[in-house]
DRENDO-1510 file (C-alpha; in Angstrom, 1 decimal, always signed):
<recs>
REC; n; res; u; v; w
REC; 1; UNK; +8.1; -0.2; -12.8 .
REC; 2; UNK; +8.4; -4.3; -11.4 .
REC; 3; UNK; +7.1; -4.2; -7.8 .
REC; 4; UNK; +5.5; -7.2; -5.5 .
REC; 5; UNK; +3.5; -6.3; -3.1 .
REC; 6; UNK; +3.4; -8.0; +0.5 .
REC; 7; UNK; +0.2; -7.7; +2.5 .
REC; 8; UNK; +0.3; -8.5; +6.6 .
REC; 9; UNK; -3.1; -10.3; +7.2 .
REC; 10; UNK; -3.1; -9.8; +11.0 .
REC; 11; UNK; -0.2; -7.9; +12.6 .
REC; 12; UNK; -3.2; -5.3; +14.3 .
REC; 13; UNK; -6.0; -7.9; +15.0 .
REC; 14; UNK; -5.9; -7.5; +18.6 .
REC; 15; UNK; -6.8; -4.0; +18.4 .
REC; 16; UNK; -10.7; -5.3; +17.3 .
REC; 17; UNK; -10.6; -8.4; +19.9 .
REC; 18; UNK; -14.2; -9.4; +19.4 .
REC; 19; UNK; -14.2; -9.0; +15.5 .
REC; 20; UNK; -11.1; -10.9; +15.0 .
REC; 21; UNK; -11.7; -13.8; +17.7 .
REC; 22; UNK; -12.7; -16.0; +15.0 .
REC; 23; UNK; -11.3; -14.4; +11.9 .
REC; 24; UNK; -7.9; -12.8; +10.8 .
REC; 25; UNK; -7.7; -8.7; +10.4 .
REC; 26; UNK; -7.8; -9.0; +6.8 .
REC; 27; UNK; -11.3; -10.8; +6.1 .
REC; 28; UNK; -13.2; -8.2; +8.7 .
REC; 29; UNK; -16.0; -7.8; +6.8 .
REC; 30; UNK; -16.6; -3.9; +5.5 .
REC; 31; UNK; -19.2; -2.2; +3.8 .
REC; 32; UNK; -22.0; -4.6; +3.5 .
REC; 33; UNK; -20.1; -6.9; +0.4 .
REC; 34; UNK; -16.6; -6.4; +1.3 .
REC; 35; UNK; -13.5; -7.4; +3.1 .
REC; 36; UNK; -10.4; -5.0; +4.7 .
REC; 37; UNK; -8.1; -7.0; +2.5 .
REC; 38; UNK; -10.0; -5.9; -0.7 .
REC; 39; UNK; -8.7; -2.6; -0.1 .
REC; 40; UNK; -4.8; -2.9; -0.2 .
REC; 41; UNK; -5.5; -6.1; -2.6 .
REC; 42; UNK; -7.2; -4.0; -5.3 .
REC; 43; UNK; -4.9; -1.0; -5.2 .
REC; 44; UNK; -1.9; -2.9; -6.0 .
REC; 45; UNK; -3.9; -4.7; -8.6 .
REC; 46; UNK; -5.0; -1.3; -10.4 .
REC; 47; UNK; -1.3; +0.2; -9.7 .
REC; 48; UNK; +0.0; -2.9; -11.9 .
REC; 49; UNK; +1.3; -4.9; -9.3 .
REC; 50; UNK; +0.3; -8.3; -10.7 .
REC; 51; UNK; +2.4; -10.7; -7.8 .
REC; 52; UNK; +1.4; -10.1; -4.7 .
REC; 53; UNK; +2.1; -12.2; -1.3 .
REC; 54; UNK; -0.3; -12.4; +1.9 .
REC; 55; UNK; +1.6; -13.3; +5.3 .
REC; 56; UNK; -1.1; -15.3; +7.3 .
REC; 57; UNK; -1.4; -14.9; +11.0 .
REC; 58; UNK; -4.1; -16.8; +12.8 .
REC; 59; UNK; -7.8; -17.6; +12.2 .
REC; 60; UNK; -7.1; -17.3; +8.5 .
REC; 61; UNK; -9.4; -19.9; +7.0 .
REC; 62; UNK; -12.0; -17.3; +6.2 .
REC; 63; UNK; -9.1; -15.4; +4.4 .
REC; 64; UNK; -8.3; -18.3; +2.6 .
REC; 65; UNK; -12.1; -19.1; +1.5 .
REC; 66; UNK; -12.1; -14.9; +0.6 .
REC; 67; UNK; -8.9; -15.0; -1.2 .
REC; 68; UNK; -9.6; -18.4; -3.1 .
REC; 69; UNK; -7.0; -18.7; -6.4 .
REC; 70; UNK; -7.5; -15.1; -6.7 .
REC; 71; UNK; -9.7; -15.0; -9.7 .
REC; 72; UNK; -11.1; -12.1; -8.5 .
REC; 73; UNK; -8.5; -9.5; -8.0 .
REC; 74; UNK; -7.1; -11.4; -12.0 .
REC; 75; UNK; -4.2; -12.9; -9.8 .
REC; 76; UNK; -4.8; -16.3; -10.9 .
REC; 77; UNK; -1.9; -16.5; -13.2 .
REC; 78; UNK; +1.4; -19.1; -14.0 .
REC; 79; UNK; +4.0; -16.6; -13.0 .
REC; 80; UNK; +3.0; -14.5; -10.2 .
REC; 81; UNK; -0.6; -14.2; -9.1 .
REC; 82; UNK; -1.6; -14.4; -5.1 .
REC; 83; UNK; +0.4; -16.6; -2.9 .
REC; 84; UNK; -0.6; -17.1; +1.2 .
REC; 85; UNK; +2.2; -17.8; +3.1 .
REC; 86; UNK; +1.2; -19.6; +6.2 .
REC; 87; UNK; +2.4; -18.1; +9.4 .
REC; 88; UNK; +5.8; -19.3; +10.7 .
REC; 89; UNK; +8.4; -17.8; +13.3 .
REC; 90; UNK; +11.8; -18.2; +11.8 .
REC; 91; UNK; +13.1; -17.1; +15.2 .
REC; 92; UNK; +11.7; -19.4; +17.4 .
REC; 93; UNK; +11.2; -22.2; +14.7 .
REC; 94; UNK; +7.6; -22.5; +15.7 .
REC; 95; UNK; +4.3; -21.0; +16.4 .
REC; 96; UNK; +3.8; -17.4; +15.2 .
REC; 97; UNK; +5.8; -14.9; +14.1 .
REC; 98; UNK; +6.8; -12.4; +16.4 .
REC; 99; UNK; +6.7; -8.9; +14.3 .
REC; 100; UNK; +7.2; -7.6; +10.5 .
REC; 101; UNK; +10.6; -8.7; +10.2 .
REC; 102; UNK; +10.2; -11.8; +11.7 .
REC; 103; UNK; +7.4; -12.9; +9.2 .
REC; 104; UNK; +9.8; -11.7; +6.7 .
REC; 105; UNK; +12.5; -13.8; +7.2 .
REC; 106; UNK; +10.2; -16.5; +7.3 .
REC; 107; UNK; +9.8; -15.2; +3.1 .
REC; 108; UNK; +13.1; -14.8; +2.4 .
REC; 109; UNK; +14.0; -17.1; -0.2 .
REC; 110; UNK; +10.9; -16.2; -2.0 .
REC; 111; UNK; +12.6; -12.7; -1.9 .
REC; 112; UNK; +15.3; -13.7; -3.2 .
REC; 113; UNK; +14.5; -15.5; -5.5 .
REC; 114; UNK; +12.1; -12.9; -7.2 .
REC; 115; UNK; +13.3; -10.3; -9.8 .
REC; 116; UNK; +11.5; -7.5; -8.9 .
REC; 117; UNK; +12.8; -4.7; -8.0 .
REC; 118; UNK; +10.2; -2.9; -5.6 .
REC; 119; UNK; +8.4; -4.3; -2.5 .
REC; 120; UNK; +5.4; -2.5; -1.2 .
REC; 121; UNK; +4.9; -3.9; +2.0 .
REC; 122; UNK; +1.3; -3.0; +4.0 .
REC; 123; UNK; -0.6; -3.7; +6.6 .
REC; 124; UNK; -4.5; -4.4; +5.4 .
REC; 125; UNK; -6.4; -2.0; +8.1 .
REC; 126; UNK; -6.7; +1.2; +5.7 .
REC; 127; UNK; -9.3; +1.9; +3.7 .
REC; 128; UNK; -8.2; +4.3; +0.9 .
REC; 129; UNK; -8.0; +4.2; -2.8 .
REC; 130; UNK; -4.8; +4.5; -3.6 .
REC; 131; UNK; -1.9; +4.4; -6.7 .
REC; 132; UNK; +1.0; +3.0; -5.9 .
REC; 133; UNK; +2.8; +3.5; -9.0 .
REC; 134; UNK; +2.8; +7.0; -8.3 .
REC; 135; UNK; +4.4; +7.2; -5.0 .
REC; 136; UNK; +7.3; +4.6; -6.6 .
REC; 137; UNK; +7.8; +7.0; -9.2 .
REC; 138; UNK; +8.0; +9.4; -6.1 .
REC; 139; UNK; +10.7; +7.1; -4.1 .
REC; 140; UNK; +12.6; +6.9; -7.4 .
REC; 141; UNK; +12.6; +10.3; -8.1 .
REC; 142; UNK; +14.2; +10.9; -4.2 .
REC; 143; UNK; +16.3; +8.4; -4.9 .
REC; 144; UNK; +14.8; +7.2; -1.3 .
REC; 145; UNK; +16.0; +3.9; +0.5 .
REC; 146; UNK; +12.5; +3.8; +2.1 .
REC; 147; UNK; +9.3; +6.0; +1.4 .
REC; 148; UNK; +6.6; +5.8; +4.0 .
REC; 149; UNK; +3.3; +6.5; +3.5 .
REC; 150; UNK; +1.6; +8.5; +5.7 .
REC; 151; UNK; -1.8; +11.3; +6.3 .
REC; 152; UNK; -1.5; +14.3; +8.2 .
REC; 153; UNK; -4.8; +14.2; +10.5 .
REC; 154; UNK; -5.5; +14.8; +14.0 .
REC; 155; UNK; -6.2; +12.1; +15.9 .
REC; 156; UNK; -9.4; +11.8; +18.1 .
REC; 157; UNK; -9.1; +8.5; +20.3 .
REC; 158; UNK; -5.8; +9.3; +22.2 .
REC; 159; UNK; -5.8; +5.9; +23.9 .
REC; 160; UNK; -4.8; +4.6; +20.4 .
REC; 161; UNK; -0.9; +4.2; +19.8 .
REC; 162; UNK; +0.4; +5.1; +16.1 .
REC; 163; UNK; +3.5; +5.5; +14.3 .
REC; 164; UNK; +4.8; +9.5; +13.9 .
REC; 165; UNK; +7.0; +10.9; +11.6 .
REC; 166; UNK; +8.9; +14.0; +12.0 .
REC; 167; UNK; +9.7; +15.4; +8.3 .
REC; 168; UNK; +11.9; +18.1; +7.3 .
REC; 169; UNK; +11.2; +20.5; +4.2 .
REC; 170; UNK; +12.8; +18.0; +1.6 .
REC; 171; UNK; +9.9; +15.6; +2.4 .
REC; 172; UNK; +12.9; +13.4; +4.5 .
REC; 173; UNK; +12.0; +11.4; +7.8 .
REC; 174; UNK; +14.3; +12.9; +10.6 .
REC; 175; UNK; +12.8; +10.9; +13.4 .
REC; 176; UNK; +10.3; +8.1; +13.7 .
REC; 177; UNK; +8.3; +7.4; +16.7 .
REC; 178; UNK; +6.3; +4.1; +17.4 .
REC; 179; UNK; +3.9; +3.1; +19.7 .
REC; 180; UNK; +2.6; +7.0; +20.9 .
REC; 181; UNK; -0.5; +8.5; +20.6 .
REC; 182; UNK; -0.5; +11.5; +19.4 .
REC; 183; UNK; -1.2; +15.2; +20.5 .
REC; 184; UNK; -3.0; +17.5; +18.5 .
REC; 185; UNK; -2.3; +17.1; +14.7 .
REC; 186; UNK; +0.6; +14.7; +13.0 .
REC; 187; UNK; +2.2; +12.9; +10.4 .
REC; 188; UNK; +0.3; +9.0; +11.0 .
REC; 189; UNK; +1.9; +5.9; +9.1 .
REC; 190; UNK; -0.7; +4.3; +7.1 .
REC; 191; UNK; +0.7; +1.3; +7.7 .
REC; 192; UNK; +2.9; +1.0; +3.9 .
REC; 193; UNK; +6.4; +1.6; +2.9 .
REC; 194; UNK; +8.2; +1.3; -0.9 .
REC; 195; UNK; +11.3; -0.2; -0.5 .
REC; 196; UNK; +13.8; -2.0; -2.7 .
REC; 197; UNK; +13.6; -5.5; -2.8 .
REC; 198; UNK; +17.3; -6.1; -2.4 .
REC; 199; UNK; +17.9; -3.8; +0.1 .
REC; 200; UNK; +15.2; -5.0; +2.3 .
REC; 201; UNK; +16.3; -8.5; +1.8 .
REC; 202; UNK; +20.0; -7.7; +3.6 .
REC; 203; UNK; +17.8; -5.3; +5.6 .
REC; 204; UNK; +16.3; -8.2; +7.4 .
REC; 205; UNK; +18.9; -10.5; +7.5 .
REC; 206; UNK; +21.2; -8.3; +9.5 .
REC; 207; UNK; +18.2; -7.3; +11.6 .
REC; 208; UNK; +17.0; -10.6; +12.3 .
REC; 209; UNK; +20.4; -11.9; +13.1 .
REC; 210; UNK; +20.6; -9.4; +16.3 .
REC; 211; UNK; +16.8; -10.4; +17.5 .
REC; 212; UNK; +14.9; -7.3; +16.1 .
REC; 213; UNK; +11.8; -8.1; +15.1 .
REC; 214; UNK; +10.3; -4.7; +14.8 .
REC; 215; UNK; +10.6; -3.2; +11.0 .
REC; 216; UNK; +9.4; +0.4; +12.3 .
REC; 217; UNK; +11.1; +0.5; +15.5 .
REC; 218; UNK; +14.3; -1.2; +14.5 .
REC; 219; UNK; +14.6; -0.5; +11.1 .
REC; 220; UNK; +12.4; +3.0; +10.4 .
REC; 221; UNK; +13.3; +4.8; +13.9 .
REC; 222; UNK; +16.8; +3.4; +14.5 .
REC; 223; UNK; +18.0; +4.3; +10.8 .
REC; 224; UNK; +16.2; +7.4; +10.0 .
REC; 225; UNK; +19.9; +9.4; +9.8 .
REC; 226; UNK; +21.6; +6.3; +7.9 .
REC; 227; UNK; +19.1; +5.1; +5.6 .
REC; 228; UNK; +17.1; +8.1; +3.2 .
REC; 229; UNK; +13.6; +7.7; +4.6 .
REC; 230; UNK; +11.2; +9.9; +2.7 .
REC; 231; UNK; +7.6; +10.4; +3.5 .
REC; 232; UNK; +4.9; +10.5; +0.8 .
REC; 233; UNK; +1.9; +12.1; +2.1 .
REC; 234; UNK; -1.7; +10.7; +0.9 .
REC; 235; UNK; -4.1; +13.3; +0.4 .
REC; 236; UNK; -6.9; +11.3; -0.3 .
REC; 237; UNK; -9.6; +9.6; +1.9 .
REC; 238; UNK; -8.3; +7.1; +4.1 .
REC; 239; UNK; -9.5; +6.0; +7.8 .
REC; 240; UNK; -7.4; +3.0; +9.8 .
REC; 241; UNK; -9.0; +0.2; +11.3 .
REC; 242; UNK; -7.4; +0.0; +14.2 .
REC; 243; UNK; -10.4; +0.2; +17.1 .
REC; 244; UNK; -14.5; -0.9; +16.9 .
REC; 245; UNK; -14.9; +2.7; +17.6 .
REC; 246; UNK; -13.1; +3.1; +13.2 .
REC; 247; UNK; -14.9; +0.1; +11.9 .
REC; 248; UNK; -18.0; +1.4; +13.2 .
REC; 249; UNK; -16.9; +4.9; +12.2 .
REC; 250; UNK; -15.5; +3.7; +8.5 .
REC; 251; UNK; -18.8; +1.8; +7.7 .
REC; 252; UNK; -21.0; +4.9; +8.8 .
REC; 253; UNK; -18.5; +7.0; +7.0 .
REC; 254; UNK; -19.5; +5.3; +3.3 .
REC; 255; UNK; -23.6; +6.8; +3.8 .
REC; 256; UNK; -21.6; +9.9; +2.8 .
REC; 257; UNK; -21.6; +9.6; -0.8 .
REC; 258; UNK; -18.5; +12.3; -1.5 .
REC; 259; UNK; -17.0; +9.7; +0.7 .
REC; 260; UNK; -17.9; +6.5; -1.6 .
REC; 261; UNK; -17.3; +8.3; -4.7 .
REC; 262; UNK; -13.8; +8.7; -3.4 .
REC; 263; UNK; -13.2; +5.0; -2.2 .
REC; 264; UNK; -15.3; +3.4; -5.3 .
REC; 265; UNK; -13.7; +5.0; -8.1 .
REC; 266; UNK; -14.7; +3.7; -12.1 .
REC; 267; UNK; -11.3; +3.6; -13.0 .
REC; 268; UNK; -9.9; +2.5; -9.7 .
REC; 269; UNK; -12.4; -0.4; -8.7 .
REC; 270; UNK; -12.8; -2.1; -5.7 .
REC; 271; UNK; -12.9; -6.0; -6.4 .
REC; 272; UNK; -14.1; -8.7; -4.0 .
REC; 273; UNK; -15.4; -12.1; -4.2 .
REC; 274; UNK; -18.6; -12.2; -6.0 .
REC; 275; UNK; -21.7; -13.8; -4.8 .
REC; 276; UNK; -24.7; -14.6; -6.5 .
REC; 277; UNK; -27.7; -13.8; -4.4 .
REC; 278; UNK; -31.3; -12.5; -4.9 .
REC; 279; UNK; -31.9; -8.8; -4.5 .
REC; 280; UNK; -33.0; -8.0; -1.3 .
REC; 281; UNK; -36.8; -8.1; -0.6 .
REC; 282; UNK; -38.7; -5.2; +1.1 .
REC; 283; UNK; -42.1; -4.8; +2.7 .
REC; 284; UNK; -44.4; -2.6; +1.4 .
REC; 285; UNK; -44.6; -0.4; +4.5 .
REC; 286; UNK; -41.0; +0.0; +5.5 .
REC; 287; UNK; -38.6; +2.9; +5.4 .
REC; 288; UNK; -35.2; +2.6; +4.7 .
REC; 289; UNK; -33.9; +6.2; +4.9 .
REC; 290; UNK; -29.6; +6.9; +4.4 .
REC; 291; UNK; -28.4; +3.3; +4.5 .
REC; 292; UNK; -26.6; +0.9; +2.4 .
REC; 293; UNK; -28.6; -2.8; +2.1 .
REC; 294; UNK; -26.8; -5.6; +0.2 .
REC; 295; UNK; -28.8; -8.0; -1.9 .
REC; 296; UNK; -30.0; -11.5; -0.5 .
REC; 297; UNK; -31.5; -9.8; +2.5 .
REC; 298; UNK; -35.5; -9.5; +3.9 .
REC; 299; UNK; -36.2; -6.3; +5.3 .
REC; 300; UNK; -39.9; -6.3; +7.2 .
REC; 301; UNK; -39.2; -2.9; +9.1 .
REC; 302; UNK; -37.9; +0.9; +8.9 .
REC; 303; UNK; -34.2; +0.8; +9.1 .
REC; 304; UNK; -32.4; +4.2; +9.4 .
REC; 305; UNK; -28.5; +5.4; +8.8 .
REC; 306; UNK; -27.5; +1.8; +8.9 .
REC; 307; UNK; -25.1; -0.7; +6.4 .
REC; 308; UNK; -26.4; -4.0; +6.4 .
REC; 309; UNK; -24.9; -6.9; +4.6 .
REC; 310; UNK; -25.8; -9.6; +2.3 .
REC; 311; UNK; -28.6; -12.6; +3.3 .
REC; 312; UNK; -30.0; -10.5; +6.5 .
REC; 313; UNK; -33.4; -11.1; +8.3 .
REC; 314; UNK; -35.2; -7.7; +9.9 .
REC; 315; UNK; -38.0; -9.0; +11.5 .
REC; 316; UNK; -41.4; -7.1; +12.0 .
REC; 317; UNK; -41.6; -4.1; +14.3 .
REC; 318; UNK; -37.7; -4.1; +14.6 .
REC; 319; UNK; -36.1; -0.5; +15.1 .
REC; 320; UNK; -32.3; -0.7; +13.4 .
REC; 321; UNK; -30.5; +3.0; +13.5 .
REC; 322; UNK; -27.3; +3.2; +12.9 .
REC; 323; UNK; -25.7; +0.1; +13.1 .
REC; 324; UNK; -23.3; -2.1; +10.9 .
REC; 325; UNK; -25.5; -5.3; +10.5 .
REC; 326; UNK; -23.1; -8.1; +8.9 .
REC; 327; UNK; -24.0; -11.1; +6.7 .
REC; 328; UNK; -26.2; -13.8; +7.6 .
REC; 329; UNK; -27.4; -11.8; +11.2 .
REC; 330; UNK; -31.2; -12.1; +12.1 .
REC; 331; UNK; -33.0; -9.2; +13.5 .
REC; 332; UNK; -36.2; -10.8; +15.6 .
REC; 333; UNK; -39.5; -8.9; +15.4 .
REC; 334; UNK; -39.6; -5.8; +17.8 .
REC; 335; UNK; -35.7; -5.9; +18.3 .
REC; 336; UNK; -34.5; -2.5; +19.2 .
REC; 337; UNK; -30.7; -1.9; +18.0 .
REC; 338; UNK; -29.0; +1.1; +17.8 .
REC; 339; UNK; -24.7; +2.0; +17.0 .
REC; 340; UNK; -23.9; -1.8; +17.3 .
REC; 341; UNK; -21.4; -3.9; +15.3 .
REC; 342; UNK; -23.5; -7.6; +15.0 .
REC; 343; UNK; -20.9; -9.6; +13.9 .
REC; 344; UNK; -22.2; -12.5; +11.2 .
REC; 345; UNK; -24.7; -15.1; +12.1 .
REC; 346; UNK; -25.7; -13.2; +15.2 .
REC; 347; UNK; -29.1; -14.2; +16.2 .
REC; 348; UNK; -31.4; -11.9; +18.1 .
REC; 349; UNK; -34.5; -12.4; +19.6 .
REC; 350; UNK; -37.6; -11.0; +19.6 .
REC; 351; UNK; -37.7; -8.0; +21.3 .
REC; 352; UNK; -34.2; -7.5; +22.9 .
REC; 353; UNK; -32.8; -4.1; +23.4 .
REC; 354; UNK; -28.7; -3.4; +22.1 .
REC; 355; UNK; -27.8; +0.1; +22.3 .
REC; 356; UNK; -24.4; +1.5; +22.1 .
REC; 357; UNK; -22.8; +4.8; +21.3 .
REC; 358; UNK; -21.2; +6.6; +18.4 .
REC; 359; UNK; -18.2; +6.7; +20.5 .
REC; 360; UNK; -18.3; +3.3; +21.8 .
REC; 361; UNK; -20.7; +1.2; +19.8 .
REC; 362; UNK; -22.1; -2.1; +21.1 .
REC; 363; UNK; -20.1; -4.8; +19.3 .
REC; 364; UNK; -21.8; -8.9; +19.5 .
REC; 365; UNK; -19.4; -11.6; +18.8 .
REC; 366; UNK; -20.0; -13.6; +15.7 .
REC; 367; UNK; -22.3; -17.0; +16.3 .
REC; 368; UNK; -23.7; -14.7; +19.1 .
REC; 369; UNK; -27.8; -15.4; +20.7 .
REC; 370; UNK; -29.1; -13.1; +22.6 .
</recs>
């Protein structure tokens, strides 16, 4: 097998507008240690996909910082390795691209140029472990032109829009639809596709020549009866970023340790950047009951069904139940939080009140006071 992979930082960052305000999709913090990018990043790594390219969108210097030579993910290499390409439009000449295609056309010569003979295009909003050399020795064994990846799963938030895929008994996509929320139960893209490099290389050149910019509307839905589209269906754990409502849901999700077992796998790791810090410090009266505390934080009082990152500050008499507490955030004495996303650096004072819902949690901007 000689795939590349090709990772879209941003294409769904305004679907979490305060989280991504100051950072790109991929470097959303996760998980207490971890970016969304580590995800997708680390399964190509363990499928053996050793060259791997990141489109950038906007707000990518965190990315960049994340990412760094790619030490971390063993992608500092000669030949191959990590490459970020910077966000350019090759239709308007400027600014940023416009959709998929667009973004790559703006990579085509490094496409061309490559010998590989697999892409794995994908978005970096799914958390999932996940073995992409299996599903290329699926879209071989098809002899597919494009495998998409998708999950069967009913869908609770209708005001979400996702991509659908109607497929026949032969596993074949007979119709593609984008944009839609679904009703009931249905086949939902995951955001990745295995395609052959040279065919998505004229693929996108003929495209882009005609103005389509879209790779699912004008390239999945428009060709699903010329081009042999076959769906491979995950069966393992996998949520979507796509709304505060799944990052909040996705970080609560990992207290359930069936669920972490499945994501953080010994012979599947998940890699990130590694940090150096003290353990985390605990009063000797607290209670910390079903929650996940990274190291480098001080934790002076109970906290409950909560993920909390590295270098956080929970001052005394502070009530924190479920929340997603990011890195760096300080907790003032006799703060009352509850099902609230507090972005990094948040500051808040002594005895404010944030409450939200599981449904709808309370979400504070990064560099927030209150």
């Amino acid at each position: 097998m000689s795939a590349v992979g090709i990772i879209f930082s941003g294409i769904h960052a305004h679907n979490l507008p305060e989280i991504t305000k100051k950072r790109t999709l991929g470097s959303v913090p996760f998980g207490g240690r971890y970016r969304l990018i580590d995800f997708v990043l680390s399964n190509m790594v363990n499928s053996g996909i050793t060259s791997v390219g990141v489109i950038a969108r906007n707000n990518y210097q965190s990315l960049l910082s994340h990412l760094g030579s790619g030490k971390e993910w063993d992608l500092s290499r000669k030949f191959g390795g990590l490459t970020v390409f910077p966000p350019y439009s090759f239709s308007s000449g400027s600014g940023l691209y416009s959709g998929r295609l667009d973004a790559l056309k703006s990579i085509i010569s490094t496409l061309e140029k490559i010998n590989d003979e697999y892409v794995v295009l994908a978005d970096c909003d799914t958390v999932c472990n996940m073995d992409y050399s299996k599903i290329i020795k699926y879209h071989e064994s098809v002899n597919s032109d494009i495998t998409v990846i998708y999950q069967n799963k009913c869908v609770i938030d209708k005001s979400l829009n996702s991509t659908i895929y109607d497929i026949d008994d032969t596993g074949r996509v007979t119709t593609a639809y984008v944009g839609i929320a679904p009703d009931g139960c249905a086949n939902v893209s995951l955001g990745m596709w295995i395609i052959k490099r040279t065919l998505l290389v004229s693929l996108v050149n003929e495209a882009v020549a005609v103005g389509q910019l879209s790779f699912e509307k004008d390239i999945i839905a428009k060709r699903a009866h010329s081009l042999k589209i076959y769906g491979y269906k995950f069966e393992g754990y996998a949520i979507k970023i796509d709304s505060n409502r799944s990052l909040f849901e996705a970080n609560m999700n990992l207290l359930n340790k069936d669920i972490r077992d499945e994501l953080f796998k010994n012979n599947n790791p998940i890699y990130t950047k590694v940090r150096d810090e003290a353990p985390t410090r605990y009063a000797s009266d607290v209670t910390v009951k079903n929650s996940l505390i990274a190291n480098g934080s001080l934790i002076l009082s109970d906290v409950e069904n909560s993920v909390v990152s590295r270098g956080v500050y929970i001052g005394k008499g502070a009530k924190v139940k479920n929340c997603v507490i990011m890195q760096g955030a300080v907790i003032g004495d006799n703060a009352d939080i509850s099902y609230a996303i507090i972005d990094k650096q948040c500051v808040i004072k002594n005895g404010r009140v944030l409450a939200g819902q599981s449904t709808y949690p309370f979400v504070l901007e990064k560099n927030s006071i209150v």
